[in-house]
BASEKE-161266 format. One line per 5 residues: for each residue x negated, y, z of N, C-alpha, C. Coordinates in steps of 0.05 Angstrom, whole numbers, plus 5000, padded with zeros to 4 digits. Example, Ala and Ser with C-alpha at 12.3 -4.5 7.8 and 13.67 -1.06 7.14 Angstrom:
% residues 2
4736:4886:5156:4754:4910:5156:4736:4934:5156  4743:4955:5142:4727:4979:5143:4742:5001:5157 .
***
This chain:
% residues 346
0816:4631:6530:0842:4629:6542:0845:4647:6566  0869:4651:6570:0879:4671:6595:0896:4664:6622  0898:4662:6632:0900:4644:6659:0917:4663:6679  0942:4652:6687:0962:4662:6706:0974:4643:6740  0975:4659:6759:0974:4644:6776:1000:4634:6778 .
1014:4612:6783:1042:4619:6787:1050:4628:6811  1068:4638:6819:1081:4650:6840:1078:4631:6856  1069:4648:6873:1068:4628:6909:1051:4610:6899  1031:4610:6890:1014:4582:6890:0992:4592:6882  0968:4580:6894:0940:4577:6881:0929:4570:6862 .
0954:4557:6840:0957:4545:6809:0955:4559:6790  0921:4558:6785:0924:4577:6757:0933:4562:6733  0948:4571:6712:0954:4558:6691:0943:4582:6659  0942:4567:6646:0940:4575:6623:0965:4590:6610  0958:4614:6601:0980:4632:6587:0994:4617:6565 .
0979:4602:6553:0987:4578:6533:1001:4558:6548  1036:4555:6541:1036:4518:6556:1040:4507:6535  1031:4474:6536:1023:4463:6509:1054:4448:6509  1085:4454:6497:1098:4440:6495:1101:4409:6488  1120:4389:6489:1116:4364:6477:1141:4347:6471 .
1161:4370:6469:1185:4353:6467:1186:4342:6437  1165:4348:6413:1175:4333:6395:1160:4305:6385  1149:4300:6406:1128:4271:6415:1136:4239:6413  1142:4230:6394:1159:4209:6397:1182:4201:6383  1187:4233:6360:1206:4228:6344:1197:4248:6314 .
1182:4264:6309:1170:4276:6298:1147:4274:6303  1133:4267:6324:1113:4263:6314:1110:4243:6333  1084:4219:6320:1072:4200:6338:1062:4203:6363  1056:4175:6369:1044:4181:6398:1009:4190:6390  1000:4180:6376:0970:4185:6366:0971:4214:6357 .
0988:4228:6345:0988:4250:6339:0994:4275:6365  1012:4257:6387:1014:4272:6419:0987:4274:6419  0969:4250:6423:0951:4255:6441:0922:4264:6426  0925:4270:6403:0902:4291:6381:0916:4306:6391  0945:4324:6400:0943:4356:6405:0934:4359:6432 .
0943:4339:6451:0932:4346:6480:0902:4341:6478  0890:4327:6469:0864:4336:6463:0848:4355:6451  0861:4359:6440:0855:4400:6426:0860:4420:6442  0883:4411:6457:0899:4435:6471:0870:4446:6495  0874:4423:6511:0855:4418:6534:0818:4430:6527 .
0817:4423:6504:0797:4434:6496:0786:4467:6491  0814:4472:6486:0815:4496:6486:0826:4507:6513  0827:4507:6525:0842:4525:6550:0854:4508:6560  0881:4503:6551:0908:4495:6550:0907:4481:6568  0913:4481:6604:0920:4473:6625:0943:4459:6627 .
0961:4474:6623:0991:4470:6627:1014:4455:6602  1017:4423:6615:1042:4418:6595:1058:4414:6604  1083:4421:6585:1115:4423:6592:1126:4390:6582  1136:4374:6608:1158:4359:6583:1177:4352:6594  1191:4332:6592:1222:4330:6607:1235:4306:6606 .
1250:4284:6622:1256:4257:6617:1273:4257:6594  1288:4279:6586:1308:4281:6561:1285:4283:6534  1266:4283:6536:1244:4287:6508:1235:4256:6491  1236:4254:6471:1235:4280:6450:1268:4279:6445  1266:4304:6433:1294:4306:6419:1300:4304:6387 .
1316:4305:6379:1343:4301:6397:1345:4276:6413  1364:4285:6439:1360:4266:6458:1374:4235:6443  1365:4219:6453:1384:4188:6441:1368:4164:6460  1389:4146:6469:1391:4129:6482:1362:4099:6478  1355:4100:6454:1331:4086:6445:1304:4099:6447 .
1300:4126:6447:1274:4144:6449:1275:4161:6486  1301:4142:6494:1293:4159:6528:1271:4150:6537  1264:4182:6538:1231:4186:6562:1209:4173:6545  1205:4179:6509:1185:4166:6507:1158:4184:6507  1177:4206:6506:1158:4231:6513:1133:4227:6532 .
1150:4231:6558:1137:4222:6573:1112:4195:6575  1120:4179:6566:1116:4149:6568:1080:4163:6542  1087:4179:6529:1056:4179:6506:1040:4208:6528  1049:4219:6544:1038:4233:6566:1015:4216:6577  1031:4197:6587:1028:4179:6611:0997:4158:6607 .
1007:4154:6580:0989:4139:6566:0966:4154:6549  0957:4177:6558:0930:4194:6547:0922:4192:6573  0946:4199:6594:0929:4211:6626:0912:4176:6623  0916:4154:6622:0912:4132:6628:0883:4128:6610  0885:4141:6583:0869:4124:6568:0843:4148:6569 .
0852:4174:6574:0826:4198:6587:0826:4205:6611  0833:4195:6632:0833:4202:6657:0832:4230:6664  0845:4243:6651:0853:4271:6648:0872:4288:6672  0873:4272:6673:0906:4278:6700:0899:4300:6714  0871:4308:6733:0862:4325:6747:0865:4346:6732 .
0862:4348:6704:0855:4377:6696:0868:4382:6685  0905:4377:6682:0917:4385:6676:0939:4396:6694  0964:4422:6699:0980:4423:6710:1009:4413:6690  1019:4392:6712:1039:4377:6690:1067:4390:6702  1087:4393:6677:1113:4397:6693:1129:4386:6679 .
1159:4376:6690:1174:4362:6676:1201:4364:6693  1228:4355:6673:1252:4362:6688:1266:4341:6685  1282:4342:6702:1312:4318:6706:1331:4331:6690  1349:4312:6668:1370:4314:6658:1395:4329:6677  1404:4349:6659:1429:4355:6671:1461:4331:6666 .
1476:4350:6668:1496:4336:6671:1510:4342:6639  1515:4327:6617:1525:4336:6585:1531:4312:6578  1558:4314:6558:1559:4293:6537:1537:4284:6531  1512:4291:6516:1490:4283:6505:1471:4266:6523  1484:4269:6544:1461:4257:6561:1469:4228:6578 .
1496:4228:6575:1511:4208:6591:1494:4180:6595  1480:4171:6570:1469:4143:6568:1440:4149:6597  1440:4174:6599:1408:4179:6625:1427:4167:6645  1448:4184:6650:1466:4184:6686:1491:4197:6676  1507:4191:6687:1525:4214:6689:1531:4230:6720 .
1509:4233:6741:1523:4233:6767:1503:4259:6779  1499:4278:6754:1487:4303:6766:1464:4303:6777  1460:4327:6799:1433:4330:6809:1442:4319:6845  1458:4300:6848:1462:4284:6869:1436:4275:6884  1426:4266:6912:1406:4262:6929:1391:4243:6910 .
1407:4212:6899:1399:4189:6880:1390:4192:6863  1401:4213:6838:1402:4223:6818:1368:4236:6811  1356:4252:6831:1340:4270:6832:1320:4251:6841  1320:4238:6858:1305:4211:6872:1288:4190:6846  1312:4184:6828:1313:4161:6818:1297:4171:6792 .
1306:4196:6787:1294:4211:6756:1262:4222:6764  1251:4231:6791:1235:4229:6798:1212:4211:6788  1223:4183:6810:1204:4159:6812:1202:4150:6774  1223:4155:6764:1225:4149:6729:1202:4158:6716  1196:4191:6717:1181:4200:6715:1148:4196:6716 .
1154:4190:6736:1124:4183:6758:1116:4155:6742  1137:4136:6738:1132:4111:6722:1113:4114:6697  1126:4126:6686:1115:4137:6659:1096:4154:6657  1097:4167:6666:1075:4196:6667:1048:4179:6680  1051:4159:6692:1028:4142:6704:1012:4165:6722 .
1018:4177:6739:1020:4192:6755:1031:4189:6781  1020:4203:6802:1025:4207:6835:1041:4235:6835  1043:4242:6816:1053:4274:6837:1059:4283:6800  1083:4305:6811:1082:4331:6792:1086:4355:6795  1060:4374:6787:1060:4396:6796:1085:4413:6792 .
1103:4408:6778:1122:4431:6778:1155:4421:6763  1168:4412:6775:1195:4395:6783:1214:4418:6771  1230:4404:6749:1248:4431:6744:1275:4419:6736  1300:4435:6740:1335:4421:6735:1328:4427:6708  1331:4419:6695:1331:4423:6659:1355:4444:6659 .
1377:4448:6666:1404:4466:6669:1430:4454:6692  1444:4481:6685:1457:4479:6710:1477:4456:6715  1486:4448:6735:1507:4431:6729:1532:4445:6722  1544:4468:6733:1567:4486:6737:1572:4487:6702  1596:4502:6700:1602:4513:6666:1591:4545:6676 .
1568:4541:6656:1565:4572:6655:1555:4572:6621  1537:4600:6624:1536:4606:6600:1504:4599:6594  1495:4580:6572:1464:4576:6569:1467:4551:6537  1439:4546:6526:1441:4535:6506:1462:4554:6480  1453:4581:6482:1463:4593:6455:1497:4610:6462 .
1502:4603:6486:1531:4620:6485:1525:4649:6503  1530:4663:6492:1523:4688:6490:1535:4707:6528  1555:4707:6522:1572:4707:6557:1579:4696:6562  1587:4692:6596:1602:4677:6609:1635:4679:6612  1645:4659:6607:1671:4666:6609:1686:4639:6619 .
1703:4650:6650:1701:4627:6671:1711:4607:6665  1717:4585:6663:1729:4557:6657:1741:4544:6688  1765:4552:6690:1779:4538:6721:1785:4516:6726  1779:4497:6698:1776:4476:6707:1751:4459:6718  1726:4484:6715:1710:4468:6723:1704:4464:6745 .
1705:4443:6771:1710:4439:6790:1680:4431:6802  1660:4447:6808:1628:4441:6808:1631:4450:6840  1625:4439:6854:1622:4448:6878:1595:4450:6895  1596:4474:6907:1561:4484:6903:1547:4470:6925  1523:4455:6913:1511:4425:6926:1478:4447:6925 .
1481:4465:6927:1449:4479:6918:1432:4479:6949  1447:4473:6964:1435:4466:6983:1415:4443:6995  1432:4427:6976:1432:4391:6984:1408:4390:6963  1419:4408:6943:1395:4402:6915:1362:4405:6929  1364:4432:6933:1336:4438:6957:1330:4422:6973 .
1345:4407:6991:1341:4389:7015:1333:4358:6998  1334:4354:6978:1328:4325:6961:1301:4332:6951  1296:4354:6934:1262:4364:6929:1245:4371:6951  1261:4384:6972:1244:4378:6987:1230:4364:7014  1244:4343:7012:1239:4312:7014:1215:4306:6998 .
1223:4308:6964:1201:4294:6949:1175:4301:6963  1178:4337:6962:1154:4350:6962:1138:4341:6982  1150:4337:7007:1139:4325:7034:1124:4296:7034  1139:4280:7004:1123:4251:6999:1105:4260:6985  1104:4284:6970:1071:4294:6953:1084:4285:6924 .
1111:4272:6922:1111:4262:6891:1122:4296:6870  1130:4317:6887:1128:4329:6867:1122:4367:6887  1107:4380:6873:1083:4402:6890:1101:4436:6884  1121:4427:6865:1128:4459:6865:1150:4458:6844  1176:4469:6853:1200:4468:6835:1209:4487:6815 .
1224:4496:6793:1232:4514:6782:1261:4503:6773  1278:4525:6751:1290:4524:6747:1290:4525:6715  1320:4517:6703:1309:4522:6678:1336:4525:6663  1336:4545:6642:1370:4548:6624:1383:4562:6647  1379:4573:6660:1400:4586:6686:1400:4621:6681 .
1414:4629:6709:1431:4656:6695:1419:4671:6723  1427:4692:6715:1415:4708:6741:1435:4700:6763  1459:4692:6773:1475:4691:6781:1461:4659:6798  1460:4647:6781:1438:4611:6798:1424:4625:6799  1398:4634:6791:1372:4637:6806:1371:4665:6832 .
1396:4672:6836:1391:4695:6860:1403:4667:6882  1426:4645:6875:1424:4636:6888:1420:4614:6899  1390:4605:6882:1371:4582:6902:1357:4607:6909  1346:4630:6904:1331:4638:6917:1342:4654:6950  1367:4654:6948:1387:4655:6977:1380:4647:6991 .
1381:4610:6980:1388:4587:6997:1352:4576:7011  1343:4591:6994:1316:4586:7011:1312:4607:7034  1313:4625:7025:1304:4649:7041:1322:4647:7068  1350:4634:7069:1364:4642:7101:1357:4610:7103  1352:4588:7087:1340:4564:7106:1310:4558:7094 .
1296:4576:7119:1263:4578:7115:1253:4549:7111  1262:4522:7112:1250:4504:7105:1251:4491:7077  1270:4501:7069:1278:4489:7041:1253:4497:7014  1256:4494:7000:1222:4503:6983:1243:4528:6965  1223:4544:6950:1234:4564:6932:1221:4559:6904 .
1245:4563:6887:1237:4566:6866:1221:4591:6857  1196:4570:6843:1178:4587:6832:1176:4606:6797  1193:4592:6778:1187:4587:6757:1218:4586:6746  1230:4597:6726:1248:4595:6705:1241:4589:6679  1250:4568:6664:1247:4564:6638:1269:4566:6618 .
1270:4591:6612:1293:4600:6593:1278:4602:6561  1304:4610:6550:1290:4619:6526:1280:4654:6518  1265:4663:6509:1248:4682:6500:1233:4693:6475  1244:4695:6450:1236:4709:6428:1244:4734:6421  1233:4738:6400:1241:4772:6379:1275:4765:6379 .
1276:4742:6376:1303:4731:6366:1331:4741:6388  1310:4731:6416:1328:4723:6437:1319:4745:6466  1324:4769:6470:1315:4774:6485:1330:4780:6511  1356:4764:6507:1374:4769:6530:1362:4766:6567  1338:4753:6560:1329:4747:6590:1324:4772:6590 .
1324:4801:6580:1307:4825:6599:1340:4840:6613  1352:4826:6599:1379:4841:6613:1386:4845:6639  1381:4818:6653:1386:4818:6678:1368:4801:6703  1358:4787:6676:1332:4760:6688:1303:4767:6689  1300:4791:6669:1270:4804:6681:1275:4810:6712 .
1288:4836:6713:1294:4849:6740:1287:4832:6770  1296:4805:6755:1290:4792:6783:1263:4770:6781  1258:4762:6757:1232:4763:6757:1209:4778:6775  1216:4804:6760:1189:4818:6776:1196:4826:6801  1224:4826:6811:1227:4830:6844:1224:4817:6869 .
1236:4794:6851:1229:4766:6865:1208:4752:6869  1193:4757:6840:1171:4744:6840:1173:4710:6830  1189:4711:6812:1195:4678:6806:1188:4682:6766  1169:4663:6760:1155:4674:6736:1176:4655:6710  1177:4673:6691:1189:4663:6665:1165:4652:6655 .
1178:4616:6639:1161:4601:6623:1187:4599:6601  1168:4620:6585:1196:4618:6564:1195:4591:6542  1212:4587:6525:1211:4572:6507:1224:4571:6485  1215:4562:6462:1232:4571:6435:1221:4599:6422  1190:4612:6425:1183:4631:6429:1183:4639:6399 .
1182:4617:6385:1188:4612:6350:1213:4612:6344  1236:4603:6367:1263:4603:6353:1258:4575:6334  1260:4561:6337:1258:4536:6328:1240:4540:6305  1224:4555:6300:1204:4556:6280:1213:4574:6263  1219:4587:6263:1249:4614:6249:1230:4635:6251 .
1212:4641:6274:1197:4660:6270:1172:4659:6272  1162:4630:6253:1137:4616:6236:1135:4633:6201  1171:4642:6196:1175:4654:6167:1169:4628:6142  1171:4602:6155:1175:4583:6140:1199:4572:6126  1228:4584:6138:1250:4577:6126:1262:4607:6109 .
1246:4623:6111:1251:4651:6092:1249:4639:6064  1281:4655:6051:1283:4652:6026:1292:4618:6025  1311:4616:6041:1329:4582:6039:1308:4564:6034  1278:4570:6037:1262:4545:6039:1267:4516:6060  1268:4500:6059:1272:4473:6076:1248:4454:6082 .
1222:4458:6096:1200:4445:6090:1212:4420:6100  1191:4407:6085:1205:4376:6101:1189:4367:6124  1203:4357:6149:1197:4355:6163:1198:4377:6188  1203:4396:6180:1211:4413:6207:1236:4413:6205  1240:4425:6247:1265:4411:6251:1288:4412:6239 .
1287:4439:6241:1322:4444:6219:1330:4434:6198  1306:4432:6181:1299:4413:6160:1315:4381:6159  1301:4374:6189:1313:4350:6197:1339:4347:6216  1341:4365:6232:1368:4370:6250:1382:4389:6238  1399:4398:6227:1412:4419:6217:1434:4433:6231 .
1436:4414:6251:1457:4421:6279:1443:4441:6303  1423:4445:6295:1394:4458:6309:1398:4493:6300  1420:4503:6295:1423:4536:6282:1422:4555:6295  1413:4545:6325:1422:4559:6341:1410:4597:6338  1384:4593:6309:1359:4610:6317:1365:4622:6278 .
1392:4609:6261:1395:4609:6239:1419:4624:6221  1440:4639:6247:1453:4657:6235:1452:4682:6217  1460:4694:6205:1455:4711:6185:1446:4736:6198  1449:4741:6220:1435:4759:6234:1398:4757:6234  1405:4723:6251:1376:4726:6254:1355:4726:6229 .
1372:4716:6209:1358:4713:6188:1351:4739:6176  1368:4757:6178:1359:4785:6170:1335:4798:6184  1340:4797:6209:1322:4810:6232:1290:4792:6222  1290:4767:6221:1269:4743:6215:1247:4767:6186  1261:4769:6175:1261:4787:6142:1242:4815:6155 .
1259:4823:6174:1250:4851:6178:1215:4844:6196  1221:4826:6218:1196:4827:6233:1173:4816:6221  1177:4803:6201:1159:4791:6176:1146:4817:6166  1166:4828:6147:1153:4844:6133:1138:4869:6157  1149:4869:6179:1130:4888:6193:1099:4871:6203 .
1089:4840:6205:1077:4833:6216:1056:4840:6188  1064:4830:6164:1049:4837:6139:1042:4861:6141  1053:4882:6138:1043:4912:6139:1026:4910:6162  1020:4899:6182:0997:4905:6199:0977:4874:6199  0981:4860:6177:0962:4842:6167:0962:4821:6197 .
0976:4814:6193:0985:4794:6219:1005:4779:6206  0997:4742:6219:1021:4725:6208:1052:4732:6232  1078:4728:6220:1095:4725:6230:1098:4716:6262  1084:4692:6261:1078:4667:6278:1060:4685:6309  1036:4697:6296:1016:4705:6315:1037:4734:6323 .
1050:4743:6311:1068:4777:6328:1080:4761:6339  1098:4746:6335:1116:4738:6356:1117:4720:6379  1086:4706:6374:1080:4699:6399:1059:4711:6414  1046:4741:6405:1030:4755:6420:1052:4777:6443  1066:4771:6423:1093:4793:6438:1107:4786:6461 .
1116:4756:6452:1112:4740:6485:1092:4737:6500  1067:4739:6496:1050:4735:6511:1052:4760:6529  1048:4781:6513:1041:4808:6533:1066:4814:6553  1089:4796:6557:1115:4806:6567:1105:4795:6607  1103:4820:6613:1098:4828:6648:1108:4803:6665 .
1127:4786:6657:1141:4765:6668:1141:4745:6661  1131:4745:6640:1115:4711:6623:1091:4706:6641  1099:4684:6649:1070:4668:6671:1059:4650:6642  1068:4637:6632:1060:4618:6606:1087:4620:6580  1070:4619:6559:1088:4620:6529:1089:4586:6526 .
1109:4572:6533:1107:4547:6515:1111:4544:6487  1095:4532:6475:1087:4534:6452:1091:4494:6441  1107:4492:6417:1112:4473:6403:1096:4472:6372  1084:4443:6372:1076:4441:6342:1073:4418:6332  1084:4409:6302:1086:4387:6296:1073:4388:6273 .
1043:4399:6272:1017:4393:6251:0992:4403:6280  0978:4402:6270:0944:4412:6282:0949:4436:6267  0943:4442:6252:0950:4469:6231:0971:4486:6256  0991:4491:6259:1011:4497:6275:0992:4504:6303  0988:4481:6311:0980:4483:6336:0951:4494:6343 .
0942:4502:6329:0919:4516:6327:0924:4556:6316  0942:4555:6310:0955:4577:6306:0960:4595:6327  0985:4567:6344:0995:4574:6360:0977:4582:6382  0955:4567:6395:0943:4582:6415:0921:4602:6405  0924:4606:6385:0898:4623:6380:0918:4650:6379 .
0939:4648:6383:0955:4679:6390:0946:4691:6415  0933:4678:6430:0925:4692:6456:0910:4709:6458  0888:4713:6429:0876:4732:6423:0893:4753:6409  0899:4748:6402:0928:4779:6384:0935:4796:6411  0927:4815:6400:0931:4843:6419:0947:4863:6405 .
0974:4872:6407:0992:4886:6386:0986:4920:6395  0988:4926:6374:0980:4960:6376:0998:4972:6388  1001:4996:6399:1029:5015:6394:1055:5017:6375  1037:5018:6358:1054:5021:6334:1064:4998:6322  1048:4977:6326:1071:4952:6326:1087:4940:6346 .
1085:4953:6367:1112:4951:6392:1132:4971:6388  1126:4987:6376:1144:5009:6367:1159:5001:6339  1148:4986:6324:1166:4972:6296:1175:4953:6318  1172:4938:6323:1184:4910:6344:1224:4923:6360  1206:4953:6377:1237:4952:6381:1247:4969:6370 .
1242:4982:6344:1255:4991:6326:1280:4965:6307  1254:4952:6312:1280:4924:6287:1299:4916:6311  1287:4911:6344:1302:4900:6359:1333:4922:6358  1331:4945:6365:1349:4966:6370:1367:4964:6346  1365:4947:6330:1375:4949:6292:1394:4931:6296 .
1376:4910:6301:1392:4880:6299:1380:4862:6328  1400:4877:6359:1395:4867:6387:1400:4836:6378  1380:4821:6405:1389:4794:6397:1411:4768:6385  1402:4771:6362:1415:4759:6341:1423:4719:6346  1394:4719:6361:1407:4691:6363:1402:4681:6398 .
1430:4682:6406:1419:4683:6442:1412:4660:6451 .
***
């Protein structure tokens, strides 16, 4: 395994983060905790999860995610050797049954201590907004285009001044952001920098594949200027660039398979482009799966690839991409197909 520090911190993490949002609804809790035991075994420092997990989100499976976390740290006393991160619900229809009252002082407080409940844990290394509250553009819509009725009034101050409170009780060690636009992340990183007490975001968790590479448009740039590290996710495109649904196959049991409202990674674009980076991973005797997550790996601004899997098979795949080293000449097919068919599914 390969190991990255995150920004501003002495926290090395694993280039691998071991995702877990499908913990609890696809897959068991016994089956969570055979992958975090593999994971850990292998490298795998760092897991991602979130009080909205597993998904799809629903009012009977809130936070059970968490809750089969909580209950490995308990039953392996593992806690030390892992870096854990996790996020508070935004503000969506889908989410209404969590809160409906935003990233308010209570809100952030209350989803916190929630957390901490479950996770059977003192502290979390790395605190993140799951998305923004404002109407902007994230979750698959391509631009922004302004909406005047949305009446969001900018609390990014107050947001900072509530984490870092937590951070001062020790219940949570380092914040990020996540689904946001360059436009939010220049400005919490503002709101820290002219009030030196407030904490800075370290970390963005957007999305990042062959599929999706809109973060280099405007969100690398400040990546590497800033210094605030991308933890991408969806690095498969919902498993789209596994080459398991090539040729209208439907395995059973993955998600599309099972969510079909889930397309976000399934338009006829991407499905073409899917076709093309396949047949280039074959010509250089490489699965689909290992190019497109070695490709994220090598990207200058990826601190960790989160990585999702709902077999051992999968998930043994998945981190063993850390060894895949892509030639020239297959970064040169890469943005040859990219320049063909630019991100197809944003």
């Amino acid at each position: 395994m390969e190991y990255n520090l995150l920004p501003h911190t002495e926290i090395e993490v694993s280039k691998i983060c071991l995702g877990t949002m499908t913990w609890g609804k696809q897959n068991t809790e016994e089956e969570g905790h055979e992958q975090m035991d593999y994971a850990l075994e292998n490298g795998v420092n760092f897991f991602d999860t979130a009080e909205l997990y597993p998904i799809p989100a629903a009012k009977e499976r809130y936070a059970d995610t968490e809750k089969i976390i909580g209950n490995w740290f308990k039953k392996t006393g593992n806690r030390d050797k892992v870096i854990l991160a996790s996020k508070i619900a935004g503000k969506a229809e889908f989410t209404k049954f969590i809160r409906t009252t935003g990233f308010d002082k209570s809100s952030i407080i209350e989803a916190v201590e929630g957390s901490l409940k479950r996770l059977q844990t003192d502290y979390i290394d790395l605190y993140q907004l799951h998305w923004p509250e404002r109407k902007t553009n994230f979750f698959g819509q391509r631009g922004y285009s302004h909406d005047i009725t949305d009446h969001w009034q900018d609390n990014i101050h107050q947001v900072l001044e509530t984490l870092r409170d937590l951070m001062r009780e020790g219940k949570i060690r380092n914040v990020g952001l996540s689904n946001e636009t360059p436009w939010g992340t220049m400005r919490f990183l503002e709101e820290s920098k002219v009030h030196v007490s407030l904490p800075r975001m370290i970390t963005v968790q957007n999305p990042y594949s062959l599929l999706n590479r809109t973060y280099e448009t405007g969100m690398s740039e400040i990546s590497m200027r800033e210094d605030i590290g991308l933890i991408p996710y969806s690095p498969l495109g919902f498993g789209v660039l596994s080459g398991k649904y090539l040729g209208g196959r439907k395995p059973d049991n993955a998600r599309i398979t099972l969510f079909p409202n889930y397309n976000r990674y399934s338009g006829d674009k991407a499905v073409k482009a899917t076709e093309m980076y396949h047949k280039l991973a074959q010509d250089h005797n490489l699965s689909l799966t290992q190019m497109a997550l070695a490709f994220v790996n090598s990207r200058p601004f990826v601190k960790s690839n989160i990585i999702g899997a709902t077999s051992m098979r999968q998930l043994k795949e998945n981190i063993a991409s850390i060894d895949v080293q892509l030639s020239e000449e297959i970064l040169q097919g890469i943005e040859a197909i990219h320049n063909q068919i630019p991100n197809p599914a944003p």
